[in-house]
C-alpha positions as a Markdown table, in Angstrom:
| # | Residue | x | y | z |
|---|---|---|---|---|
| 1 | Unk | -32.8 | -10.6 | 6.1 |
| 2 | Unk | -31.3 | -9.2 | 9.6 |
| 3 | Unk | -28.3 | -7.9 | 9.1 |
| 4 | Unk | -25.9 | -5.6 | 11.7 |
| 5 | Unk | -23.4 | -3.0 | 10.4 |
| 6 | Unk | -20.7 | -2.8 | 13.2 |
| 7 | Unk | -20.0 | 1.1 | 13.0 |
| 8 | Unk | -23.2 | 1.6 | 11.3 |
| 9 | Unk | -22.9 | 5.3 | 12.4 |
| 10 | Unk | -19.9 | 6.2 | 10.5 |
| 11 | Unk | -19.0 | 7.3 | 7.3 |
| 12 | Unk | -19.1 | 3.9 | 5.3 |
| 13 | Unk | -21.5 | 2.4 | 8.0 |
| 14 | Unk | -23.8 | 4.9 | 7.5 |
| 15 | Unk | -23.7 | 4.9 | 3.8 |
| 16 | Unk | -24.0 | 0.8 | 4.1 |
| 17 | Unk | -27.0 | 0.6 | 6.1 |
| 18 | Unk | -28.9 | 3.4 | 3.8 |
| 19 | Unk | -28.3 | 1.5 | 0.7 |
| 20 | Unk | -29.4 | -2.2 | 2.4 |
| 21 | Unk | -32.6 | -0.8 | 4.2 |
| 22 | Unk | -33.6 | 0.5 | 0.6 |
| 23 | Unk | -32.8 | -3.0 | -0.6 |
| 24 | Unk | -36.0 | -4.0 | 1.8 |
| 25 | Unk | -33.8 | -5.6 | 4.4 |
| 26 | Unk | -34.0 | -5.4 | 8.6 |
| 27 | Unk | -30.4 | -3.2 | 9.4 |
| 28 | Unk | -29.6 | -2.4 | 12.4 |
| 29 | Unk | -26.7 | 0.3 | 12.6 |
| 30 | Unk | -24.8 | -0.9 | 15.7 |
| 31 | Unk | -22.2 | 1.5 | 17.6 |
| 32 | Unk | -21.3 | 2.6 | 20.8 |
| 33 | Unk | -23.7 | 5.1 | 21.4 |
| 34 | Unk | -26.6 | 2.6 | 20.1 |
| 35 | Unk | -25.5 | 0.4 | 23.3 |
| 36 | Unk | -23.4 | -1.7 | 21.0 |
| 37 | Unk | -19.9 | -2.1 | 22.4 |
| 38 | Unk | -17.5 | -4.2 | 20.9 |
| 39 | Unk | -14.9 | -4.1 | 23.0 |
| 40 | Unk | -17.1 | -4.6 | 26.5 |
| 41 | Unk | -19.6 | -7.1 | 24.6 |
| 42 | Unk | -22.3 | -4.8 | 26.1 |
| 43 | Unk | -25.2 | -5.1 | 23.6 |
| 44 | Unk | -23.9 | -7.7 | 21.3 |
| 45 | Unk | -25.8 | -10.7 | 22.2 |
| 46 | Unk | -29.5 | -8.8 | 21.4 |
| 47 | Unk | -27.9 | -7.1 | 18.2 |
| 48 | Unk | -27.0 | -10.7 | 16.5 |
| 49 | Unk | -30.0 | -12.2 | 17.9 |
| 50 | Unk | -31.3 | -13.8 | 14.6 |
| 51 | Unk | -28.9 | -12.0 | 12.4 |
| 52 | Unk | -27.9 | -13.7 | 9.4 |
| 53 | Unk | -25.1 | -11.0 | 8.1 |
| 54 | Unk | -22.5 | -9.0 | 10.3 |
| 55 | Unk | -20.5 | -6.2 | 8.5 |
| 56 | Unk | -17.3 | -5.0 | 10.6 |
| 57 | Unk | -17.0 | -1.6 | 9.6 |
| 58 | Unk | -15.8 | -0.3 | 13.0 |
| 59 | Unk | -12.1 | 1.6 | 12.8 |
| 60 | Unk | -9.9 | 2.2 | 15.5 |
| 61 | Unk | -10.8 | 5.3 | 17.7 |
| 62 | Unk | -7.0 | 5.9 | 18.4 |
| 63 | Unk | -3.6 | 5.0 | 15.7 |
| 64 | Unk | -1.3 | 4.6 | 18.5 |
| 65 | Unk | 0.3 | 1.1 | 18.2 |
| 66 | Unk | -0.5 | -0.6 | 21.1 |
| 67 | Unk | -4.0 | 0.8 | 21.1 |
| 68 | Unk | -4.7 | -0.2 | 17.3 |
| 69 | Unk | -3.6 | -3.6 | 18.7 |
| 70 | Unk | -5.4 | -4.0 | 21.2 |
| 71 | Unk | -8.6 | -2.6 | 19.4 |
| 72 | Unk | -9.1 | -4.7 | 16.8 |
| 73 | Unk | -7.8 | -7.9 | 18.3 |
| 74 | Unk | -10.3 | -7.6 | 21.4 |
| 75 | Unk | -12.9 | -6.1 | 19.1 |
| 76 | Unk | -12.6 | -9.0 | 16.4 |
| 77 | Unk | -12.9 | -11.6 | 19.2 |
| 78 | Unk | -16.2 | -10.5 | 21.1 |
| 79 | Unk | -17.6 | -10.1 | 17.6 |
| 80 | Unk | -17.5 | -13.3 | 16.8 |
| 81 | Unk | -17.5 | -15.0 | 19.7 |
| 82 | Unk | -20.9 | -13.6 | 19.7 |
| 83 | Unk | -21.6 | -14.6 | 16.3 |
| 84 | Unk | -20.5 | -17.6 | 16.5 |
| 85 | Unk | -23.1 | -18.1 | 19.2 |
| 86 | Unk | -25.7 | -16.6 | 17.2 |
| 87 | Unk | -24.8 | -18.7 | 13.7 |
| 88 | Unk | -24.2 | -15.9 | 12.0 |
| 89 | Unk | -23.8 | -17.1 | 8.5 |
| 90 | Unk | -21.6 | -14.3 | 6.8 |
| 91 | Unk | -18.8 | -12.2 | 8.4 |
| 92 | Unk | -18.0 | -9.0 | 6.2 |
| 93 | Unk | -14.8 | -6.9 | 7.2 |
| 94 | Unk | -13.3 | -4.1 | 5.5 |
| 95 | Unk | -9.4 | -3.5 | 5.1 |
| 96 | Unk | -7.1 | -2.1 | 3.5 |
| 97 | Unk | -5.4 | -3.0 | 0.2 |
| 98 | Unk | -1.7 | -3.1 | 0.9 |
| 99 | Unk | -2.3 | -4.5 | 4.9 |
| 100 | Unk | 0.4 | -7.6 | 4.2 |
| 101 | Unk | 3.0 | -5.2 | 3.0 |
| 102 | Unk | 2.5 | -2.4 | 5.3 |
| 103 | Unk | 3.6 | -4.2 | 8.8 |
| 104 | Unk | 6.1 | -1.2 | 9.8 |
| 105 | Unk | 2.6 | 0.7 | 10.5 |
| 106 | Unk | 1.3 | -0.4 | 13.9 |
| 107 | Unk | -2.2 | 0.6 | 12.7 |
| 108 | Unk | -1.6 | -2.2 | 9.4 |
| 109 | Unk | -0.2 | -4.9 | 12.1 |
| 110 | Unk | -3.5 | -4.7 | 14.2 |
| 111 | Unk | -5.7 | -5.0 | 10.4 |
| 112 | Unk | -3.8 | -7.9 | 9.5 |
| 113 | Unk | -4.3 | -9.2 | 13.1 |
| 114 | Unk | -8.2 | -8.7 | 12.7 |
| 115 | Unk | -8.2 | -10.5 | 9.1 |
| 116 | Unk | -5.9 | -13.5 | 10.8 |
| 117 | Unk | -8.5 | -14.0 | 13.8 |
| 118 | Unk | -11.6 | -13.7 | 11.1 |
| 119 | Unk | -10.2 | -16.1 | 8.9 |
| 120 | Unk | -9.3 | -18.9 | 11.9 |
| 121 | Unk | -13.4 | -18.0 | 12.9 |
| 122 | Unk | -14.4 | -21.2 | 11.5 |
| 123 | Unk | -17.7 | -18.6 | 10.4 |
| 124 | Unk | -17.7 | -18.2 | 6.5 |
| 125 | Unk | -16.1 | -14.8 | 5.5 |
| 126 | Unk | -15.1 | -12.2 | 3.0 |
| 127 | Unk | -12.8 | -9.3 | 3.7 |
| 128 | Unk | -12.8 | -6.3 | 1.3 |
| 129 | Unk | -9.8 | -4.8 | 1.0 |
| 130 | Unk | -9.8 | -1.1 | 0.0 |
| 131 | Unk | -7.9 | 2.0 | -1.5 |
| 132 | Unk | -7.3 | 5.2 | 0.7 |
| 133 | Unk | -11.0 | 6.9 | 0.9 |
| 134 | Unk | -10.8 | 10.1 | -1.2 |
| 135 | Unk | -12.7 | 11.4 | 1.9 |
| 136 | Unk | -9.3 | 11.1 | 4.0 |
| 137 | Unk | -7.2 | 13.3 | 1.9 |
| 138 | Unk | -7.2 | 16.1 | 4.3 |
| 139 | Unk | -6.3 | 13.5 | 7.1 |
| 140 | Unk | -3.7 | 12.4 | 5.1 |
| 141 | Unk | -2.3 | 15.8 | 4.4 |
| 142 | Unk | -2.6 | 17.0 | 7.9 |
| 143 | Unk | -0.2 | 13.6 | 8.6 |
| 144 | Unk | 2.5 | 15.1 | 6.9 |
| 145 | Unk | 2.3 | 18.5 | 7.7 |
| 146 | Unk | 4.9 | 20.8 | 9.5 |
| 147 | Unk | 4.7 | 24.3 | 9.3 |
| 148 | Unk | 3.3 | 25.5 | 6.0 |
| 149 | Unk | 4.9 | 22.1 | 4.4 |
| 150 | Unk | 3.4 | 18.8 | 3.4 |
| 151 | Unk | 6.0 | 15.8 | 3.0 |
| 152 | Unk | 4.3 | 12.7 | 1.4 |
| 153 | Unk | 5.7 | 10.1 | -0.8 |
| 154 | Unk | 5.4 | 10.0 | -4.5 |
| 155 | Unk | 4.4 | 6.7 | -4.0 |
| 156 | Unk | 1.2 | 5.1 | -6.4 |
| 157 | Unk | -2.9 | 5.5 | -4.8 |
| 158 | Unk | -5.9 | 4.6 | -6.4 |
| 159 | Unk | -8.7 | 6.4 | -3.8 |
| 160 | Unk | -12.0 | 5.4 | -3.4 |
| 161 | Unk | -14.7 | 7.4 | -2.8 |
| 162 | Unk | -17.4 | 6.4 | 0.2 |
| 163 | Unk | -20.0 | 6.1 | -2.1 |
| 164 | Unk | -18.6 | 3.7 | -4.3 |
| 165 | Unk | -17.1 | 1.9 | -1.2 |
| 166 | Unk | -20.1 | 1.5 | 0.7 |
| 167 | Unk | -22.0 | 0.2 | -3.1 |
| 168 | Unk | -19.4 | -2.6 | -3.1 |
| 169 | Unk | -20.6 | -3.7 | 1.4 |
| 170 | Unk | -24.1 | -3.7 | 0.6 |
| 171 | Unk | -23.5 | -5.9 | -2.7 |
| 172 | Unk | -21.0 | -7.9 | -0.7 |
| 173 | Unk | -24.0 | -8.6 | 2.4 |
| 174 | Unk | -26.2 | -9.5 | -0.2 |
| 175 | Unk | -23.9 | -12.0 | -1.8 |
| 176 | Unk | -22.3 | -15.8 | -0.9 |
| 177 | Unk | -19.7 | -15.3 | 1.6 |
| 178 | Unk | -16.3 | -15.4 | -0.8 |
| 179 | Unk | -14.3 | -17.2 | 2.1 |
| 180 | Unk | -11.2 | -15.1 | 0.5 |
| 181 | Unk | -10.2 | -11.6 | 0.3 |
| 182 | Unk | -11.7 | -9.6 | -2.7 |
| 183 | Unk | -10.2 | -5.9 | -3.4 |
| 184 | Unk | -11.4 | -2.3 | -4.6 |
| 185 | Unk | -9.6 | 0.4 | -5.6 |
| 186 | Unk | -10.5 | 4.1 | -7.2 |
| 187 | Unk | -10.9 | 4.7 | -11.0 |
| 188 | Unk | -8.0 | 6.6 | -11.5 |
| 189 | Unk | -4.1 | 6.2 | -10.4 |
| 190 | Unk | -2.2 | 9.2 | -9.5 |
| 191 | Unk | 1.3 | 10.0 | -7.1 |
| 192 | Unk | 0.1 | 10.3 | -3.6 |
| 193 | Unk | 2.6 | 13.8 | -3.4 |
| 194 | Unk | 0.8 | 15.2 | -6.5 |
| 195 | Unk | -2.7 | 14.1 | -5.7 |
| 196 | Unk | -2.6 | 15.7 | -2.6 |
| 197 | Unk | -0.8 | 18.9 | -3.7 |
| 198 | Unk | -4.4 | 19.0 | -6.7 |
| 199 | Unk | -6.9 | 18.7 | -3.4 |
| 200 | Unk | -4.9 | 21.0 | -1.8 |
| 201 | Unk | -4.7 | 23.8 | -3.8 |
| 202 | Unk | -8.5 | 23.3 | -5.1 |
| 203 | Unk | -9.3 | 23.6 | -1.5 |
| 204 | Unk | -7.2 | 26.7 | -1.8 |
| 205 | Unk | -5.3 | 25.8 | 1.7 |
| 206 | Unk | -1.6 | 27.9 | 1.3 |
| 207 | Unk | 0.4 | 25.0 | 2.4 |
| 208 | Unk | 2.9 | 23.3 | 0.1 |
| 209 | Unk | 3.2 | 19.6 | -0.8 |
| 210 | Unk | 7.0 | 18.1 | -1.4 |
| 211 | Unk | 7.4 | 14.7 | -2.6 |
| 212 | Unk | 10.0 | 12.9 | -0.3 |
| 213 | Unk | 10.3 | 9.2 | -1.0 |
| 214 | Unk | 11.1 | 8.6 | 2.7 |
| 215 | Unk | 8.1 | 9.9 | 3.8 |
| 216 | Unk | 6.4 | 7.8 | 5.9 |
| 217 | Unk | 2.7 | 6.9 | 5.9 |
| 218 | Unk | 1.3 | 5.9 | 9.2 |
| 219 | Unk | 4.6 | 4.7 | 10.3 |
| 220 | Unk | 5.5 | 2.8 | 6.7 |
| 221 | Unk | 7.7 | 3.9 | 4.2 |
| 222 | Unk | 5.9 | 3.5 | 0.7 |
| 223 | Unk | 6.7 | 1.9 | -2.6 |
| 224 | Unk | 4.7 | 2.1 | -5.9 |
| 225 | Unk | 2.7 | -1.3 | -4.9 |
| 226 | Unk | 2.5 | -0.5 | -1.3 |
| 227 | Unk | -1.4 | 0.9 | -1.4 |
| 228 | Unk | -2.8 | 0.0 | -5.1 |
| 229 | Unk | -3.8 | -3.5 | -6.2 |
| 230 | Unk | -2.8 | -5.5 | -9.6 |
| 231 | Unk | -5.2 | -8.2 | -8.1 |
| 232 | Unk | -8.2 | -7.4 | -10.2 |
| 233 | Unk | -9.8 | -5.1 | -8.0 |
| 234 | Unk | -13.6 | -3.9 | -8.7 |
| 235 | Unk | -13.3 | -0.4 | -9.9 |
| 236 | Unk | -15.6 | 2.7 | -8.6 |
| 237 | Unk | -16.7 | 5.2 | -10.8 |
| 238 | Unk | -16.1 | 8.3 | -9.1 |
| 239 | Unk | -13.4 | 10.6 | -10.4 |
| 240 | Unk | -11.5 | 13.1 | -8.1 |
| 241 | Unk | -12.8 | 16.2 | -10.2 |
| 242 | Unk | -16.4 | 14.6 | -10.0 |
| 243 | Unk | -16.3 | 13.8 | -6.2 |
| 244 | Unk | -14.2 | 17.0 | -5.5 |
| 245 | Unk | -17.4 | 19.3 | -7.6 |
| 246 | Unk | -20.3 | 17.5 | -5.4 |
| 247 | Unk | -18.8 | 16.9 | -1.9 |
| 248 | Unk | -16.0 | 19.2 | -1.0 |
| 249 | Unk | -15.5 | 23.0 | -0.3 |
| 250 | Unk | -12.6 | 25.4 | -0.5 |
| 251 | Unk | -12.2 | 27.1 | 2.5 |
């Protein structure tokens, strides 16, 4: 089966297409610098040529509001415009659990604007919806640093680590489109404030972590449901102590 992994290059994408060409099947690993452009349409018509699968794994280069907009709205309608002409038969996108409720952030209102156009497609569908990637916890910190002090919120997360994120896109591409939103979320559920403050001082980086309930993330204030899901999610396996021992370094 041909199948194209929009942002094949990047940390999920890259993970995705690994797992699927071990699986036997044709991948291509489509980006910008492969002379795939979503947002110009340059490349996309000889990329879905024959394709059966499409994964949208593409993120926004820039988190500015306008821009996110503007990204994933023009990017989600090239993409399938061009599948549509193709007859691509399964549209995969990945999300964000918590997009609905989060539509202070302008980054959540241009996901939830991608998932809207993808569902109106008419081209059958599932969107994955997933926890913070355990990989971002230093971009999250950074987001709430001044000075030597991190302010987060003590809200609830449940993060995912790539690996068990990118498992769930190649199952998903292998599978009957769902037509509906299906959610994953981390093994274990901890305080974003004190999860943070555990990477950051196994990392041993100096700065200090304060819980501050108005905190916001990306431009939204958080609650305990904001970023977790009670909707049965499918569960990785990947602990922080077992993905902090393999993948990252103290500096």
């Amino acid at each position: 089966m041909k199948i194209v992994v929009i942002g094949g290059t990047g940390l999920i994408g890259s993970k995705t297409v690994e797992r699927l060409r071990k699986r036997g099947h044709d991948v291509i690993a489509a980006s910008p610098n492969s002379g795939v452009n979503t947002i110009t349409g340059e490349g996309l018509a000889e990329a879905l040529s024959a394709a059966e699968v499409v994964l949208d794994l593409a993120n926004s280069p820039s988190f500015e509001d306008k821009a996110v907009l503007e990204f994933f709205e023009t990017s989600g309608r090239n993409l399938l415009a061009a599948e549509k002409l193709a007859g691509v038969r399964h549209h995969i996108a990945l999300s964000v659990v918590g997009t609905e409720r989060l539509q202070e952030s302008g980054y959540f209102r241009g996901k939830l604007a991608q998932e809207m156009l993808i569902k109106a497609s008419g081209i059958p569908y599932t969107i994955v919806h997933s926890t913070q990637f355990m990989e971002f916890l230093g971009g999250i910190a950074q987001s709430g640093t001044v000075g030597q002090t991190v302010r987060l919120s003590p809200a609830y997360v449940q993060p995912i680590v790539s690996d068990d994120v990118a498992d769930v896109m190649a199952d998903v591409a292998l599978a009957p489109p769902a037509n509906a939103t299906i959610e994953i979320s981390g093994p274990e559920r901890a305080r974003l404030s004190e999860l943070v403050a555990r990477y950051l001082k196994a990392m041993k980086d100096p700065r200090t972590v304060e819980a501050d309930a108005e905190a916001k993330y990306f431009g939204a204030r958080l609650n305990d449901q904001s970023l977790v899901s009670d909707n049965n999610p499918r569960l990785g396996s990947i602990t922080f102590e077992q993905w902090f021992a393999k993948s990252a370094q103290p500096r």
